[in-house]
SEMIDREN-953270 format. One record per atom (N, C-alpha, C): atom name; x, y, z. Coordinates in nm, 3 decimals. Layout:
BEGIN
CA X Y Z
...
# end
This chain:
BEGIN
N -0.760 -2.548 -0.274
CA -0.707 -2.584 -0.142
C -0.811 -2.552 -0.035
N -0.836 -2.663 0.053
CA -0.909 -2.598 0.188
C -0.877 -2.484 0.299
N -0.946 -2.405 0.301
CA -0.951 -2.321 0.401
C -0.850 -2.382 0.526
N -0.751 -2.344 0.603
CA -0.682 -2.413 0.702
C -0.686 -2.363 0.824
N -0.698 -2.161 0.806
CA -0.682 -2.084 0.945
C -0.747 -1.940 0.892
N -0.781 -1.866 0.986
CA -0.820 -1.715 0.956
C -0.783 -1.674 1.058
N -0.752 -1.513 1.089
CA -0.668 -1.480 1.235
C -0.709 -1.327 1.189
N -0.762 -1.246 1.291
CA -0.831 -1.128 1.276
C -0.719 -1.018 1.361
N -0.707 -0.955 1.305
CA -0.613 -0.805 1.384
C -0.709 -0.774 1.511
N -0.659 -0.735 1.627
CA -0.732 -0.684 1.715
C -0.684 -0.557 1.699
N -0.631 -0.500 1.628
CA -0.588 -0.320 1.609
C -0.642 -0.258 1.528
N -0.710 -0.372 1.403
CA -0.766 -0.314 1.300
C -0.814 -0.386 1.205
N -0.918 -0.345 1.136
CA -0.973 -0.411 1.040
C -0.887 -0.511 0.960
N -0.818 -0.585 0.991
CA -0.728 -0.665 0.899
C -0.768 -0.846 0.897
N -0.773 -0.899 0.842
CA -0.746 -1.016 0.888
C -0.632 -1.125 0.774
N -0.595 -1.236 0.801
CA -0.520 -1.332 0.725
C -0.623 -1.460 0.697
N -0.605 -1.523 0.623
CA -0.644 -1.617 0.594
C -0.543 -1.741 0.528
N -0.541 -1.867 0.564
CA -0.437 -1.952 0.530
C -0.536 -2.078 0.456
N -0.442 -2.121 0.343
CA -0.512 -2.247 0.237
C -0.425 -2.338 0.184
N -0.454 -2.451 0.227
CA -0.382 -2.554 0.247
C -0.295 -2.609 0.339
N -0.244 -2.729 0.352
CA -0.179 -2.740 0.466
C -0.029 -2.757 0.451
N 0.096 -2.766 0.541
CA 0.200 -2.746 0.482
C 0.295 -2.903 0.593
N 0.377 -2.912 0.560
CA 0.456 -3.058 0.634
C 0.590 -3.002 0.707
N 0.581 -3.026 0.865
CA 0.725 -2.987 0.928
C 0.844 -3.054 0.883
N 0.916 -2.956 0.827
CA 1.027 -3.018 0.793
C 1.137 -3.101 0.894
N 1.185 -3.269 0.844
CA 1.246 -3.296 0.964
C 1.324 -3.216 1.044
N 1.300 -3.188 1.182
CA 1.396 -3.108 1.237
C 1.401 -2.949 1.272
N 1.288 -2.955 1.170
CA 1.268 -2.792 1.156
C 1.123 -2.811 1.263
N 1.070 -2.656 1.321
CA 0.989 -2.600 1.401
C 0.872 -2.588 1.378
N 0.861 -2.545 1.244
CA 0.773 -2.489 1.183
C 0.763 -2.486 1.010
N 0.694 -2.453 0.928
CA 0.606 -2.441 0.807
C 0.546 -2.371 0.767
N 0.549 -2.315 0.629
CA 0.432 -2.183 0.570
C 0.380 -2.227 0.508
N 0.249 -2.195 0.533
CA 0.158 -2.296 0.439
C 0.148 -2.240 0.259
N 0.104 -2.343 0.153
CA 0.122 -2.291 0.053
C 0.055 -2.182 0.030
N -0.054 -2.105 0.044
CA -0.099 -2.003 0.032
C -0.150 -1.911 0.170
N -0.160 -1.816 0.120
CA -0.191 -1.724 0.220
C -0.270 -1.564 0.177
N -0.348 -1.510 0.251
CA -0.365 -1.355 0.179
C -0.430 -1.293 0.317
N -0.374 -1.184 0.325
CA -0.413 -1.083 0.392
C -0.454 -0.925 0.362
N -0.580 -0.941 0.445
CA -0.655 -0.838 0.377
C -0.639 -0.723 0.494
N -0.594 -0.556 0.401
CA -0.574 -0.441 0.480
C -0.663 -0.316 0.420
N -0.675 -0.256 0.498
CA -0.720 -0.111 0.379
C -0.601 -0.039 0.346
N -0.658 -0.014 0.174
CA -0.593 0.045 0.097
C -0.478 0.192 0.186
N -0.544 0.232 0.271
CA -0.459 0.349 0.387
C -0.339 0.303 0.417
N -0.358 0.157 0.495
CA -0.260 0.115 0.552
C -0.179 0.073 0.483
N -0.204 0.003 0.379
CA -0.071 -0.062 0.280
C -0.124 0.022 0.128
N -0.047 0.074 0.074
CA -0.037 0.115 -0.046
C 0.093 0.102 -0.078
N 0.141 0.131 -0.236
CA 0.289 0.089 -0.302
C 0.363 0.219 -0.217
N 0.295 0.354 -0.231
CA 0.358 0.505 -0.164
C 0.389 0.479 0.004
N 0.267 0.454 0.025
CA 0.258 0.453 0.204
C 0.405 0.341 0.262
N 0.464 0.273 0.176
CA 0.607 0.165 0.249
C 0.702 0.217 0.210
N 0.789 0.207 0.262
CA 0.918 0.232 0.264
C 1.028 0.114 0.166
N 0.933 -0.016 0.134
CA 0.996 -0.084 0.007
C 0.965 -0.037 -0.111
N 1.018 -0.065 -0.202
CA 0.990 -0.044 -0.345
C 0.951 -0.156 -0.407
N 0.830 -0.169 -0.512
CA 0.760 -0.296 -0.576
C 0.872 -0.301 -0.660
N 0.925 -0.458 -0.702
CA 1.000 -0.420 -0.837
C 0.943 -0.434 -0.973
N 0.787 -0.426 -0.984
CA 0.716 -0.447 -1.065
C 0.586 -0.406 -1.037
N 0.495 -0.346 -1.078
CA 0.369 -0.260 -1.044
C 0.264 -0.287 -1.177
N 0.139 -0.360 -1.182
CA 0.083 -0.397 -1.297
C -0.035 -0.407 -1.293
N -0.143 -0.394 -1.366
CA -0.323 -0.392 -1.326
C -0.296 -0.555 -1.369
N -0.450 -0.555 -1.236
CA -0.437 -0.735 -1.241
C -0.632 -0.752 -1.266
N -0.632 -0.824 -1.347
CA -0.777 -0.889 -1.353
C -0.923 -0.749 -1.413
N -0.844 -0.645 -1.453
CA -0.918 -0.529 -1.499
C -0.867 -0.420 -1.488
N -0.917 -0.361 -1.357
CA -0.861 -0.279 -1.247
C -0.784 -0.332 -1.163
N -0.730 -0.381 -1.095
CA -0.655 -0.439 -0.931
C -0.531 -0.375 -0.958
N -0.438 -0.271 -0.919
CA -0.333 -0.260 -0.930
C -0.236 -0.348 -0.819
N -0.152 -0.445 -0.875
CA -0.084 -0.527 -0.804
C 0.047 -0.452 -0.784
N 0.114 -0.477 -0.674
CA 0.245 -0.406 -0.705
C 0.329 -0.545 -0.637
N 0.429 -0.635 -0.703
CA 0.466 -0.763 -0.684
C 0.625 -0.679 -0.639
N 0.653 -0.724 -0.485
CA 0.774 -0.677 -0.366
C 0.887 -0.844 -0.397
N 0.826 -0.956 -0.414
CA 0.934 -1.060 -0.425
C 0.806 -1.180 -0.525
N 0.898 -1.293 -0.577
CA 0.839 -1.363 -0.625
C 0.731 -1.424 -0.561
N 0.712 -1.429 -0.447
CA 0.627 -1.509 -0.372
C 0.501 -1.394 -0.343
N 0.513 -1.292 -0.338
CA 0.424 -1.219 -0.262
C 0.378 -1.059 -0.370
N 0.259 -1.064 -0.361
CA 0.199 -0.951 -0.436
C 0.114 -0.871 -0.358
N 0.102 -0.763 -0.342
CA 0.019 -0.669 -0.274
C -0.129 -0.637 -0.390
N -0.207 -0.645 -0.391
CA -0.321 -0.592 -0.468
C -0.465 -0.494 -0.405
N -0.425 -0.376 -0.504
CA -0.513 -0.275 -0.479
C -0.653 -0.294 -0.522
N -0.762 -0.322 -0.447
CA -0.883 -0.304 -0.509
C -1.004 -0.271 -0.394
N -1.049 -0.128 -0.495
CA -1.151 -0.030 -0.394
C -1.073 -0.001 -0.284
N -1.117 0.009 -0.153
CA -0.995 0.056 -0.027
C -0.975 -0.047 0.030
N -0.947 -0.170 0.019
CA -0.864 -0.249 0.058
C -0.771 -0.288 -0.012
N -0.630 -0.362 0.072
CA -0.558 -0.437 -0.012
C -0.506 -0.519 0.022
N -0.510 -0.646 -0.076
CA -0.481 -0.808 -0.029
C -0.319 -0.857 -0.094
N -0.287 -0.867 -0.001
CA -0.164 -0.917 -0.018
C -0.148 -1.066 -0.041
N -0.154 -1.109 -0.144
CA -0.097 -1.240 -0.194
C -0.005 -1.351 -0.134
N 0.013 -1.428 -0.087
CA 0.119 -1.511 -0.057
C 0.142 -1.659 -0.095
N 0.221 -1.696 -0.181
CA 0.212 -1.842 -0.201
C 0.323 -1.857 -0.275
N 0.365 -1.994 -0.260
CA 0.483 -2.115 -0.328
C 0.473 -2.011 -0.485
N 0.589 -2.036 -0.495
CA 0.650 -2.011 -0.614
C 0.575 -2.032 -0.786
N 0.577 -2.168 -0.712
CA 0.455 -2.232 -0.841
C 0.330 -2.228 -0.850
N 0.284 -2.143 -0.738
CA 0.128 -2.176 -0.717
C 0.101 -1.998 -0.732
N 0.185 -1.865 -0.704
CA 0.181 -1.771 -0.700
C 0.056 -1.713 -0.858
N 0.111 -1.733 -0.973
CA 0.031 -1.723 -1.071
C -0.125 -1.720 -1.089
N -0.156 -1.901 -1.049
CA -0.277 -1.954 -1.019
C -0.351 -1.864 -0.876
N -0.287 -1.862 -0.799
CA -0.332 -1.745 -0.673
C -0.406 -1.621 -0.689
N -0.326 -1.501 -0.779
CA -0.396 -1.458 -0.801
C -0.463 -1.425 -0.949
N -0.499 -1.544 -1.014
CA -0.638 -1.572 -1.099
C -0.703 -1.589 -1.037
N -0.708 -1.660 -0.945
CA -0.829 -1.747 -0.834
C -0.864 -1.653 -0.785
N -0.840 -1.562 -0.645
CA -0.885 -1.533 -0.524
C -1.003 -1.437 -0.562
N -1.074 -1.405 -0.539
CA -1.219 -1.348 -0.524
C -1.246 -1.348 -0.361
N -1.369 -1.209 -0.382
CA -1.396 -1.209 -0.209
C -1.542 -1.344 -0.185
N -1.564 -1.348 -0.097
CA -1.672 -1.431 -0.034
C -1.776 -1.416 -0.056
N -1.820 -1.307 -0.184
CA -1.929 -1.294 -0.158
C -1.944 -1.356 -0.307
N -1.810 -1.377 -0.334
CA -1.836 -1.389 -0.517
C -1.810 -1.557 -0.527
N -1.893 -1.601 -0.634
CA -1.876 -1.757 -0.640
C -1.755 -1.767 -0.734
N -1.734 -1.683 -0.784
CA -1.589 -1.727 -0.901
C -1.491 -1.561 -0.957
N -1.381 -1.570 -0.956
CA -1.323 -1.446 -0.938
C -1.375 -1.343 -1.090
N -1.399 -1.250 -1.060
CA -1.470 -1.137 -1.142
C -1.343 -0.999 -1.162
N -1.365 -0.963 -1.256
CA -1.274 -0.811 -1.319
C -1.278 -0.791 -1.113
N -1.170 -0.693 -1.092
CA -1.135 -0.647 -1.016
C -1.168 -0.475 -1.045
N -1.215 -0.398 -0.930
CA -1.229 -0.237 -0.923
C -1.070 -0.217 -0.917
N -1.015 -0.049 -0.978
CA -0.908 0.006 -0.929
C -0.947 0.057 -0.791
N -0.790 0.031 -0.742
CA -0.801 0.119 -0.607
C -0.828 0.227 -0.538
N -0.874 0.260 -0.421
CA -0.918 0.431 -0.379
C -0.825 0.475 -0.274
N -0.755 0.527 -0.305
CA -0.624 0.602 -0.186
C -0.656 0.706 -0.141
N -0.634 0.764 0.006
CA -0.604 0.864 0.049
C -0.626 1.025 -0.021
N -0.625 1.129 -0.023
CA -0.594 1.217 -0.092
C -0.437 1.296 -0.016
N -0.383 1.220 0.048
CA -0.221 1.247 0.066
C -0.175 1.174 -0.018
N -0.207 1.025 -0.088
CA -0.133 0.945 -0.207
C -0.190 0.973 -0.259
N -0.265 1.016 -0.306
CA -0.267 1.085 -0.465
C -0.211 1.236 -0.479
N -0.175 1.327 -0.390
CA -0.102 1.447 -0.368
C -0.005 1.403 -0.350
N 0.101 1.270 -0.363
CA 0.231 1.247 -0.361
C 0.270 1.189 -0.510
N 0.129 1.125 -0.558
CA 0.135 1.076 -0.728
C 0.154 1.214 -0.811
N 0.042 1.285 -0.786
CA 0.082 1.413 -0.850
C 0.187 1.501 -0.839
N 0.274 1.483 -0.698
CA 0.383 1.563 -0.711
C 0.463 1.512 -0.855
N 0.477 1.388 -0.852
CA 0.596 1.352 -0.992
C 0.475 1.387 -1.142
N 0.381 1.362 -1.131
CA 0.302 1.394 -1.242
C 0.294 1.545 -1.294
N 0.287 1.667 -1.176
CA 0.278 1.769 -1.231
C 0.426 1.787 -1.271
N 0.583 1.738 -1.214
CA 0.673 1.778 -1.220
C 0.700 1.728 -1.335
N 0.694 1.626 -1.400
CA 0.689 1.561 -1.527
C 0.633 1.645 -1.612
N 0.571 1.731 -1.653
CA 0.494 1.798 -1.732
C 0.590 1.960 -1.749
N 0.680 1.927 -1.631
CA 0.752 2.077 -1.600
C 0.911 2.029 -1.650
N 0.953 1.912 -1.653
CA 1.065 1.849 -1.643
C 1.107 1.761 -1.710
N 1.191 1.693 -1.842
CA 1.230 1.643 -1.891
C 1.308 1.543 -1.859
N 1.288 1.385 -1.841
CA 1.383 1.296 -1.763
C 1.408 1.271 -1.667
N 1.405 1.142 -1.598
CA 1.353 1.123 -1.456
C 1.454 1.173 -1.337
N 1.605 1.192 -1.429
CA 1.688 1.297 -1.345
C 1.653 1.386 -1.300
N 1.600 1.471 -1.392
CA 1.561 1.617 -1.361
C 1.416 1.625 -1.316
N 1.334 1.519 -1.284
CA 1.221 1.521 -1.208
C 1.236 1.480 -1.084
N 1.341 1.414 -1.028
CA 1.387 1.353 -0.911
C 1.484 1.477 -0.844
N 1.550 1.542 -0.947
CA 1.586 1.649 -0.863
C 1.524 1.802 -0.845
N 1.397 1.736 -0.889
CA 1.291 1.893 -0.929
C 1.176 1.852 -0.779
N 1.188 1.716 -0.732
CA 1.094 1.674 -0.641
C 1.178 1.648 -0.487
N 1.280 1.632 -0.492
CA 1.383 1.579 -0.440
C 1.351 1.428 -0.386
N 1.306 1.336 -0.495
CA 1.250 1.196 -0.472
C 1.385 1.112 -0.561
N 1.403 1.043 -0.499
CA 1.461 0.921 -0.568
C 1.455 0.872 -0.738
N 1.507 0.844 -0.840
CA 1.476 0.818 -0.942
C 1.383 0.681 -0.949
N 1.411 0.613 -0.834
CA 1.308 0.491 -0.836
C 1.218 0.551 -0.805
N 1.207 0.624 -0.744
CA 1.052 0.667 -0.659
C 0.979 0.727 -0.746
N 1.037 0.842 -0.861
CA 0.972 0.901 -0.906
C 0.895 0.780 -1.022
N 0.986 0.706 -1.112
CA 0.952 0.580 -1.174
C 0.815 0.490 -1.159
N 0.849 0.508 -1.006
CA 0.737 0.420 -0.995
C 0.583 0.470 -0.921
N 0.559 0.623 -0.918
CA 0.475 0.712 -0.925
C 0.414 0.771 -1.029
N 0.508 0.741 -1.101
CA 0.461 0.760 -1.284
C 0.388 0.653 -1.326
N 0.447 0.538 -1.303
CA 0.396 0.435 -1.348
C 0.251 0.392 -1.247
N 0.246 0.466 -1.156
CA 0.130 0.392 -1.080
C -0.016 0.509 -1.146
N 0.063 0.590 -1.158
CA -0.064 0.727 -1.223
C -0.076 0.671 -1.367
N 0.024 0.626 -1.430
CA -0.033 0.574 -1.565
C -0.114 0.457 -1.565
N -0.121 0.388 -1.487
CA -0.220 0.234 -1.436
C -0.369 0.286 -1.417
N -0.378 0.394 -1.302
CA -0.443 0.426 -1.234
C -0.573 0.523 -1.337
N -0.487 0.601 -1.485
CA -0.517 0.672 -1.550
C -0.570 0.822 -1.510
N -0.583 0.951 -1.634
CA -0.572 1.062 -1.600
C -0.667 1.094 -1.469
N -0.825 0.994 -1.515
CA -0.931 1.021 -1.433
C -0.908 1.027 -1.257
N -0.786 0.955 -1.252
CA -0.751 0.962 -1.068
C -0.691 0.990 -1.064
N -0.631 1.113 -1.087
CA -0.590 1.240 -1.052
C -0.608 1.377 -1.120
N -0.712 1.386 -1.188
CA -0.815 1.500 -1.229
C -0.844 1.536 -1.091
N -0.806 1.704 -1.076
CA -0.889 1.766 -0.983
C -0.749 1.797 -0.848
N -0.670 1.688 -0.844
CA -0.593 1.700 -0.740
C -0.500 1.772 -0.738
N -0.492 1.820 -0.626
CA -0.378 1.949 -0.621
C -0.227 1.901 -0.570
N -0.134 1.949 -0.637
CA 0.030 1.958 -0.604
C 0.024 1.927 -0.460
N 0.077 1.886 -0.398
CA 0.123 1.870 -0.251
C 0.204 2.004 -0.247
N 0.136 2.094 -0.169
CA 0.259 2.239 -0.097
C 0.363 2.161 -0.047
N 0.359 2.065 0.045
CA 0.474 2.042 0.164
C 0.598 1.984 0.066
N 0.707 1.966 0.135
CA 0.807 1.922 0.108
C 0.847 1.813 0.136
N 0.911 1.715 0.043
CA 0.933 1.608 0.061
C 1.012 1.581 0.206
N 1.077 1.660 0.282
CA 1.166 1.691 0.406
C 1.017 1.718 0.488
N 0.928 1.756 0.438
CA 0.838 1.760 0.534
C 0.722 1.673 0.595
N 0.731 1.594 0.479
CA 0.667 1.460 0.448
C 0.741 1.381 0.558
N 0.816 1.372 0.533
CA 0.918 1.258 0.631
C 0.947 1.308 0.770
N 0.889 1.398 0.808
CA 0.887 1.480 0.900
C 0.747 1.436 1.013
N 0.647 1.441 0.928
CA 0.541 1.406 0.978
C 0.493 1.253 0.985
N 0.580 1.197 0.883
CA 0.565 1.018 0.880
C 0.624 1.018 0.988
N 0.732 1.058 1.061
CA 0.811 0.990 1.158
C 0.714 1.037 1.285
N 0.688 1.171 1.301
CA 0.532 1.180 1.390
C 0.421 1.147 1.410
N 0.397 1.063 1.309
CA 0.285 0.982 1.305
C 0.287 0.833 1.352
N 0.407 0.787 1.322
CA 0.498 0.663 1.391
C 0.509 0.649 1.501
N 0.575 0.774 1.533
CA 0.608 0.809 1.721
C 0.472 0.805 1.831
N 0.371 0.848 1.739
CA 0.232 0.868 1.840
C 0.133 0.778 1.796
N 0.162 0.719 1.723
CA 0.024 0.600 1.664
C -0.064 0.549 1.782
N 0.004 0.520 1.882
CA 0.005 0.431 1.958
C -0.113 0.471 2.090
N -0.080 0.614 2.109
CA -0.171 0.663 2.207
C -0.110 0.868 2.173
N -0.263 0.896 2.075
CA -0.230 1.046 2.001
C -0.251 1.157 2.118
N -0.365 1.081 2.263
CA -0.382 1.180 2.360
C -0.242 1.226 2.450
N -0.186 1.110 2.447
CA -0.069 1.147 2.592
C 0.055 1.185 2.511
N 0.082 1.124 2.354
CA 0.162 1.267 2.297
C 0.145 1.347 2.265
N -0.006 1.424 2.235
CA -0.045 1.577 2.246
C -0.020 1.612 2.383
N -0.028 1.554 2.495
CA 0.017 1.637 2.619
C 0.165 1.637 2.637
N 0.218 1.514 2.593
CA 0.390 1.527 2.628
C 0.407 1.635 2.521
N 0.337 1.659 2.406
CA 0.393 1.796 2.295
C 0.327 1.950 2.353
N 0.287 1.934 2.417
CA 0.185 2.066 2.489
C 0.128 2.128 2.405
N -0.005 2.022 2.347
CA -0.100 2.074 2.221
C -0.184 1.987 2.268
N -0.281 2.039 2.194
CA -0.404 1.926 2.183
C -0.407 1.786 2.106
N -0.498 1.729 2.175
CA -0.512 1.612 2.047
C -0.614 1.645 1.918
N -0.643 1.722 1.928
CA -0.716 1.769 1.772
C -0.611 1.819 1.710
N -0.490 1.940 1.750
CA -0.403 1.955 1.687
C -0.281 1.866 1.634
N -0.260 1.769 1.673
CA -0.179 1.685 1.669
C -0.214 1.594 1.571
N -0.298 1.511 1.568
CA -0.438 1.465 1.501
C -0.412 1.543 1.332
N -0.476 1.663 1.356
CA -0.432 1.758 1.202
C -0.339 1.764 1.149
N -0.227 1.718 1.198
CA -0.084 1.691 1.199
C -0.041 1.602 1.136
N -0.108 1.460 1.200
CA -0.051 1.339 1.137
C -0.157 1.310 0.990
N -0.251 1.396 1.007
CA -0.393 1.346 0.900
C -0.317 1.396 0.775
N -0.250 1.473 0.781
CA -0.132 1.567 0.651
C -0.095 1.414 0.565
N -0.061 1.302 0.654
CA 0.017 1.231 0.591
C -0.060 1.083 0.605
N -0.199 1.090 0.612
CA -0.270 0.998 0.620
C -0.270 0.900 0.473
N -0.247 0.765 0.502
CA -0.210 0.679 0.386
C -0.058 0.685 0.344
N 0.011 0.771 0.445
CA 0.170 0.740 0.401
C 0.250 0.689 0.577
N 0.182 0.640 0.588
CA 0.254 0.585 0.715
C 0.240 0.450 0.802
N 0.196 0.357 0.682
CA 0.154 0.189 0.706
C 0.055 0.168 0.801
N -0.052 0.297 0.837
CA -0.123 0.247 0.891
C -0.243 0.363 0.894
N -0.405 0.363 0.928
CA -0.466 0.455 0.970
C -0.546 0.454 1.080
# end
C-alpha cells in the first residue's frame, strides 16, 4: 500500500503513519484507513505501563514482544520503542510480517524490548513471588495484583527470558503505592514546576517522585 499520511506528536517523540487509502462511507463523515502504525517509546506504552490488559501477549518475528489488545490492533515491543499495529481485519496478519523500519529494505528478525527498570521491578514482583508461592491465587494474593495481572507478568518474563531480569531487584513499594504515585505522575505531567510549588517541594523532589514509577504511567 502507498504511504497516504505521517503526523508527528508535538509532545513527544511519537509519530503515526497511514497506508493506503480508505472510501467515505455514503453518509458517513469520515474513514480509517486500512492500515496504520504508530510509533512510541517503549516508556510510554508498554503491556505494564496501561491500564488495559492484552488478551494475548506473543514474540513476533524473533524477539518483538507483541501484546494483541483487539483483533485489529497489536502493540509491538522492539528495543525502546513501540509500534502499535493497526489494520482491517484481513490485512492485520500480513501487517505485521511486513512492517520494518526505514532503514531496512525488507522486514528482518525483530530485537526484544528494553523497559524501564520500574517494569521490570513490577515483572519481578510476580516472578520472585512465584518462586515463593504456589498458584496464581496465592501469588495474586501474596502481591495484591489481580490474577490477570499476575498471568500476564509471568507470561511477559517468560517471553522476555531469565536474562531480563537477572540482576533486578523486588520492588520495596507496594502495589497501593504504585498507584499512588501513577496517579501523581498523571496529576503533574503537564507542568512538574508549578506542582512542586502548589506541593511546597521542589521540582527535583517531586521529579524523584514520579521517576519511582517511570514506564508505568503512559508516558515519559
Amino acid at each position: 500500500m502507498r504511504l497516504t499520511g505521517t503526523r508527528e506528536s508535538n509532545t513527544a517523540p511519537d509519530e503515526t503513519v497511514s497506508y493506503g487509502d480508505c472510501e467515505f462511507p455514503e453518509g458517513e463523515g469520515g474513514c480509517s484507513v486500512p492500515a496504520q502504525g504508530q510509533n512510541a517509546s517503549s516508556c510510554a506504552r508498554n503491556p505494564i505501563g496501561l491500564d488495559r490488559l492484552p488478551f494475548k501477549v506473543y514474540l513476533l518475528r524473533g524477539g518483538g514482544l507483541a501484546a494483541q489488545y483487539e483483533s485489529t490492533a497489536v502493540d509491538v515491543g522492539i528495543g525502546s520503542r513501540t509500534v502499535t499495529v493497526y489494520a482491517d481485519y484481513e490485512l492485520i496478519g500480513a501487517a505485521l510480517r511486513e512492517f520494518h523500519a526505514r532503514s531496512e529494505t525488507e522486514p528482518l528478525p525483530l530485537a526484544p524490548p528494553v523497559y524501564p527498570m520500574p517494569v521490570l521491578r513490577e515483572l519481578k514482583r510476580a516472578t520472585a513471588a512465584a518462586q515463593r508461592f504456589d498458584g496464581i491465587g496465592a501469588i495474586a494474593r501474596a502481591t495484591e495484583l489481580s490474577p490477570d495481572e499476575v498471568r500476564l507478568r509471568l507470561r511477559i518474563a517468560e517471553l522476555l527470558g531469565p536474562a531480563a531480569l537477572a540482576g533486578v531487584p523486588p520492588p520495596k513499594m507496594s502495589i497501593a503505592t504504585v498507584e499512588r504515585l501513577r496517579q501523581l505522575a498523571f496529576e503533574v505531567q503537564f507542568n512538574v514546576a508549578k506542582a512542586a510549588r502548589q506541593r511546597g517541594m521542589s521540582k527535583a523532589e517531586l521529579q524523584r517522585k514520579i521517576d519511582r514509577v517511570r514506564g508505568l504511567t503512559g508516558y515519559c
